[in-house]
C-alpha positions, 0 to 999 in steps of 0.5 A: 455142328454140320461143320466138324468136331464134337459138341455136348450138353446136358437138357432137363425134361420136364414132363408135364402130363403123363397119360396112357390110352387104354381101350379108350380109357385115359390113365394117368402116369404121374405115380409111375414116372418121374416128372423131371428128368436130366439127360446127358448128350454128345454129338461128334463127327465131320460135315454132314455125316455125325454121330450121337449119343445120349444117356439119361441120367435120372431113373425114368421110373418112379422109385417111390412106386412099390409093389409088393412082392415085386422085384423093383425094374430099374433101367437107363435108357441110352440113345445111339444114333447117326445124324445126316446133314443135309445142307 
């Protein structure tokens, strides 16, 4: 697209090791994150100068994750963005 207009798209995630260092201790993920994942993308702009957008459209947390007494966290993570062409 480094010559003009708009493109979009939608990309699948798959997410095939989940794992956290903590004090030299791994942890793993999997129960907490979701495992796939589809995001939606658009890209528009002229020449070298573009800007981006992308917005998840799955939960990037696990809503089968409960903890008692907890209110459950649910957000969307939304990605805004310029991109620099350089040709």
């Amino acid at each position: 697209m480094p010559f003009g207009g708009y493109m979009g798209g939608v990309s699948f995630q798959w997410h095939y090791r989940l794992r956290a260092k903590q004090n030299g201790d791994f942890l793993d993920l999997k129960d907490e994150l979701e495992v796939f994942g589809t995001t939606a993308h658009l890209s528009f702009g002229y020449n070298t100068w573009n800007f981006y957008v992308a917005y998840r459209l799955t939960p990037f947390l696990n809503t089968k994750t409960e903890v008692p007494n907890a209110l459950p966290i649910q957000f969307t993570p939304i990605k805004i963005g310029l991109i620099f062409y350089l040709l």
